[in-house]
N, C-alpha and C positions, 0 to 999 in steps of 0.2 A: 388317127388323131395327128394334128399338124406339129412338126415340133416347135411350133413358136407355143404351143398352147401348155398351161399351167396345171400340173399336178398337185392339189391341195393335200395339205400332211397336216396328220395327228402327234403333237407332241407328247409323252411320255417322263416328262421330267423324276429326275430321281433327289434332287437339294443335294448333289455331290461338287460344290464349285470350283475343287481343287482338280478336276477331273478338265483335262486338256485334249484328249485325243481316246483313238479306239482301234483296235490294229487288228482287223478280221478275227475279233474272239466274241463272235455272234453265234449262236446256234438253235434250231428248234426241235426239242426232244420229241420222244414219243407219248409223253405225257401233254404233250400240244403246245406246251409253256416255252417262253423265250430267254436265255440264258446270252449273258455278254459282259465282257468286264471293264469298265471305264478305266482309263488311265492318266497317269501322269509321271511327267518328267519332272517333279519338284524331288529336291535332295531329301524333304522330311516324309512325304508321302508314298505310301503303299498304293496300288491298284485295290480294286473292292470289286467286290461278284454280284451281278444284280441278277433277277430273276422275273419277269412280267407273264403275269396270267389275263392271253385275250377274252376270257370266257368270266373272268372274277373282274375283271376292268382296278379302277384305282390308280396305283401308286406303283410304279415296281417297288420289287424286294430285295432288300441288301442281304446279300447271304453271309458274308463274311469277306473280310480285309487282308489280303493276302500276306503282309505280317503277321497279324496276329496265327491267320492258318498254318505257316510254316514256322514261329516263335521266331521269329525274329522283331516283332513290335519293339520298340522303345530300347534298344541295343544298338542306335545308331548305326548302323549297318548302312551301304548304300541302301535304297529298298527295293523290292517287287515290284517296279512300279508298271509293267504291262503285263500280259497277256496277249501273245503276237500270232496266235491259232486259233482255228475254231476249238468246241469240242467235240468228242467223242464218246459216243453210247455204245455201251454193252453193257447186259443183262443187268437194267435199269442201275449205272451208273454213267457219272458223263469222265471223261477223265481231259486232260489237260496240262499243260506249260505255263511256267510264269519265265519273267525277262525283264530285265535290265533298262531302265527308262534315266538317269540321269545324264545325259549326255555333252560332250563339250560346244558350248552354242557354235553354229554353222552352216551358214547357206547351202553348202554341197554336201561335205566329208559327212557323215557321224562317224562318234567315235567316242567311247566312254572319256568323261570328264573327271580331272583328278581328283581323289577322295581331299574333300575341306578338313580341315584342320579340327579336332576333336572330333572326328567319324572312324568306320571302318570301312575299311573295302566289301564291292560285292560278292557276297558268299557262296553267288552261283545259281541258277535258274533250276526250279524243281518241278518235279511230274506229279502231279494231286490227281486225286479223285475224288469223285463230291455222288454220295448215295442220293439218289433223288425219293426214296422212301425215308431214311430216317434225317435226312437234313446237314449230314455230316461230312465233312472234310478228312479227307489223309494221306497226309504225305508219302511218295511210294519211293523218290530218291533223287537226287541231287547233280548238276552237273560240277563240273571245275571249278572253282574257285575263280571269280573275274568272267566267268561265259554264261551271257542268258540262254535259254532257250528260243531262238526266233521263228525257228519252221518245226510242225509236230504234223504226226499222223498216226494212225492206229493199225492195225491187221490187228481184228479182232479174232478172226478164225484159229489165228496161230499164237493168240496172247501178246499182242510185241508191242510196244510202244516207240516211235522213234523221235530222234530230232535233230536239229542241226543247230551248233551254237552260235551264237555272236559273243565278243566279234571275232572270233580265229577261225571256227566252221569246222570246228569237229564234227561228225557225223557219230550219234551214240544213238543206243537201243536200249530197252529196261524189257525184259521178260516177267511178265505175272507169276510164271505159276513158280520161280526159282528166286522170286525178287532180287535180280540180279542188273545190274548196270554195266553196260559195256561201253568204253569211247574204243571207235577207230581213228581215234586223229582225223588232221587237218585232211579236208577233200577239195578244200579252192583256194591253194597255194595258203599266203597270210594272211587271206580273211579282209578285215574290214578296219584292221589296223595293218597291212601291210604296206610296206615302201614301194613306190617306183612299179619294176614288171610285178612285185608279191603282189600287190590291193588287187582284189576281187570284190568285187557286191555281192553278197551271198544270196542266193534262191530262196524264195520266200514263201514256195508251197512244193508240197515233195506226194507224185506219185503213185500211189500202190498199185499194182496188180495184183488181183483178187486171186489169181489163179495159181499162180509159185510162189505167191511172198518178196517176188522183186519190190524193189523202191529205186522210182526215176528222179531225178533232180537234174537243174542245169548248173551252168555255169556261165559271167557274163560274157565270156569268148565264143559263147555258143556253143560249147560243148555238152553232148547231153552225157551222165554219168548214172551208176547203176549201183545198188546193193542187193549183192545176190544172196538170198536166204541161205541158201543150200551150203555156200564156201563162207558163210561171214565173212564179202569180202565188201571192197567197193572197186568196180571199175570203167571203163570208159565202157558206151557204146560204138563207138565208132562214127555217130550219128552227129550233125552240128546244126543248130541252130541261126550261122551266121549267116541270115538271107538278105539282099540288099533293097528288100520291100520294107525292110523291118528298119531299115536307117543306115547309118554309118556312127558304131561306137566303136571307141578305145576303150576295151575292158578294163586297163589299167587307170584313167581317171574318173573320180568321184562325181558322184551328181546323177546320176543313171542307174540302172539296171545293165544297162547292154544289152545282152542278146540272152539274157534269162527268161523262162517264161516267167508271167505274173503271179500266174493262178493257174490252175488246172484240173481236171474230174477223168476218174475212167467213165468211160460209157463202157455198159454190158454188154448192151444190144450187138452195138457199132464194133466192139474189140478192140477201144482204141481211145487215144485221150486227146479230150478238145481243152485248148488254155488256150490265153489272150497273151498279147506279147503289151507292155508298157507302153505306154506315148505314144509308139505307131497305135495303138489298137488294135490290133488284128487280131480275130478269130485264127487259128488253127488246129490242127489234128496230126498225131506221131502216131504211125501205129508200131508199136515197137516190134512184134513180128518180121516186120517187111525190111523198118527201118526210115520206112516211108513220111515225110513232112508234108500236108497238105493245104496250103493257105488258101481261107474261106473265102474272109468276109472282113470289110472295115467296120467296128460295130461300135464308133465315136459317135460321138452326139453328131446330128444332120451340119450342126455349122462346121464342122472341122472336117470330115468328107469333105462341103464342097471347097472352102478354102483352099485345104491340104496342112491344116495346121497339126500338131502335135498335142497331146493331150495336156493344159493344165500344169499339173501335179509331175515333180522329175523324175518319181519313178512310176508314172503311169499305175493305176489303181486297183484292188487286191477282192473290189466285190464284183464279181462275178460268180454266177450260183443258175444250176439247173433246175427249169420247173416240175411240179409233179408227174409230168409228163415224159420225160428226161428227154426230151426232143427238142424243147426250147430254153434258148440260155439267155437269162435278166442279166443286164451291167449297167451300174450304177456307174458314171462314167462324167465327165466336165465337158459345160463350154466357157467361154471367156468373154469377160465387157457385155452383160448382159445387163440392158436397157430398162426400167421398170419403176414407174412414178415419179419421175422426172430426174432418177440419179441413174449412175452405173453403177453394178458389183460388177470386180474384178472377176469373179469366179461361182457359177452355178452347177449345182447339179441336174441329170439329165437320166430319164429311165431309157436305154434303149431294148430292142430283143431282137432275137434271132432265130428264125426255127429252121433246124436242121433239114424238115423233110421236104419243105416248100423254098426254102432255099428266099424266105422271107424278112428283111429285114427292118426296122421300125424305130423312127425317135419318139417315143410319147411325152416329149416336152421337159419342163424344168417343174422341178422339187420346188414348191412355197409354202410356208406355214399360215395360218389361218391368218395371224396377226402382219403378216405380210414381212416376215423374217426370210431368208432366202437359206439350205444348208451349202452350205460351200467347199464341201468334200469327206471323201468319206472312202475306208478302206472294209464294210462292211457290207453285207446283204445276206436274206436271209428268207427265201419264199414260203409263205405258210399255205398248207394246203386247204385251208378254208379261206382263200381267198384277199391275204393281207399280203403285204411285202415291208419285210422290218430293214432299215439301218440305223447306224448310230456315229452320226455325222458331226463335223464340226459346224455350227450356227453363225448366224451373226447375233454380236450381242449389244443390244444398243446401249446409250450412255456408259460404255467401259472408259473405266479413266485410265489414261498414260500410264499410268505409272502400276496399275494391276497385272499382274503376272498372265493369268491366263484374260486372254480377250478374245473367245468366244465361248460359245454354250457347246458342250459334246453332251448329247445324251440321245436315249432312239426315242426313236419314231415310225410312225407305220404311215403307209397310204392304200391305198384302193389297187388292188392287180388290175390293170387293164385289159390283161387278157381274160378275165377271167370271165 
């Protein structure tokens, strides 16, 4: 398929309008249903948990509103207002992080925005879990006081939950079977409010190997760093991510990533983890054994290959997600100034893939809604194995008036796998 050609999508509206954004908290359980939590940066608004059945069609399902789940509803508190991770299944439960969504407006920095005047401060991002048999939510524990959760992942084998906070970037862990909470402090200097050489951009997907319980993360200096099960510690690898394929960043100024990966999966097969690097795009592979970094593939939409442009979005984009296959990897990925019924959008999205074993690479075109709406970014994705591929993207929304807080439509949407 030519990448100028047009991928038609099914919208899925859920009537949430306070709902601005979605920050890779997509997932599809074993139960076949598709879970993601809409969010928002409004001081009065909670995130909310929705739930869509491809096989009941309809309406998605509101599961519940992250206030109310953790009581903090109507207590003025900052609120819950993301969910910044997928989730995670065991023995039919999904578990999860919520995070801190009211931030100080900003073209570059974020950085939490001072508590307004008759509020409370944020009371800290917690680990939930939500029974997918009886419909129920519960709290399992709490970070700091002022720190969302923004990166989470599970080891199910070993019971462990983990995360990394915003904005200082503790590195903390919660155990099931002791429901116990551990923070190791800061792992990327001052985080995302630090001054000067402190600012770091914190890692935004962490990790696991299956096999000892490590958990890898970067850093945007390029350094790769580790938490070793064994010593509850965290330390360097030795290993950097600072390649000059990958650009030229100052980890210390806002606006960027750096030299973090975006995203990343262990492969089984392979022994070894494939992630994308932000705004360059690029495919690559660590195998942490060796030590070894192995750069694939440019895996941007066709128009920015042949340019050489940069992705879009300043911190390059967070869906990226393996097929059933675990050989081919879908990213939901931007081109720019794209041409269509006689205007330009600033900004489209774009399916491309990549299979590992053929060394194949592919743009299938730009995201369009039926009614000829275009989604214009998007930090989710989500491959269902019968044949659908879900995100939950920002829209365009036409006749938004000036003066409306949110001006586009975030909610998902499915299209047609092309590969399939």
């Amino acid at each position: 398929m030519p990448p100028n050609a047009t991928l038609t999508c099914t919208l899925h509206p859920s009537g949430f309008a306070q709902s601005d954004s979605n920050f890779d908290s997509l997932s599809i359980a074993s139960d076949g249903r598709v879970y993601y939590t809409l969010c928002s940066h409004d001081v009065d608004t909670h995130a909310r948990i929705y739930r869509y059945d491809p096989h009941a069609g309809g309406e998605p399902e509101c599961l519940g509103n992250l206030g109310e789940i953790v009581g903090e509803a109507g207590r003025k508190t900052i609120p819950q207002g993301k969910s910044h991770s997928q989730y995670f299944e065991h023995q039919g439960k999904l578990y999860l992080a919520t995070h801190y969504g009211y931030y100080k407006p900003s073209s570059n920095k974020e950085e939490p925005a001072e508590t307004p005047p008759g509020y409370k401060p944020y009371p800290g991002g917690h680990f939930l879990v939500f029974d997918m048999d009886t419909g129920r939510f519960r709290e399992l524990a709490k970070a700091a006081a002022g720190e969302g959760i923004i990166t989470m992942t599970m080891d199910a084998a070993r019971g462990r939950l983990y995360g990394l906070t915003w904005p200082r970037g503790h590195f903390i862990h919660y155990d099931l079977g002791d429901a116990r909470l551990t923070d190791l402090g800061p792992v990327s200097r001052g985080g995302e409010i630090g001054q000067g050489e402190d600012y770091f951009c914190l890692c935004r997907s962490l990790g696991l190997h299956p096999d000892d319980g490590t958990v890898y993360f970067t850093n945007p200096d390029g350094e790769v760093k580790r938490y070793v099960y064994a010593r509850d510690t965290v330390e360097s690898t030795g290993v950097s991510f600072k390649l000059d394929i990958f650009g030229c960043w100052d980890p210390h100024t806002p606006g960027h990533q750096g030299y973090n990966w975006r995203k990343a999966y262990w492969h089984a097969g392979r022994r070894k983890f494939y992630a994308v690097h932000g705004k360059s795009g690029f495919l690559f592979s660590f195998d942490p054994a060796s030590g070894q970094v192995e750069v694939i593939e440019r895996i941007v939409a066709d128009q920015l290959r042949r340019n050489g442009g940069y992705e879009p979005f300043r911190y390059g984009y967070l869906s990226l997600a393996p097929g059933a296959d675990g050989e081919t990897f879908y990213y939901l990925t931007a081109a720019r100034n794209h041409r269509a019924d006689g205007r330009e959008v600033p900004e489209v999205l774009h399916l491309t893939t990549y299979r590992l074993a053929s060394g194949e690479y592919a743009d299938h075109g730009a995201l369009r809604l039926a009614d000829g709406r275009f989604p214009t970014m998007t930090h989710s994705i989500a491959v269902h194995p019968e044949g659908r591929i879900y995100t939950v993207p920002w829209i365009e929304k036409t006749g938004a008036a000036s003066s409306e807080r949110v001006k586009q439509q975030v909610d998902l949407l499915s299209l047609s796998n092309p590969l399939s």
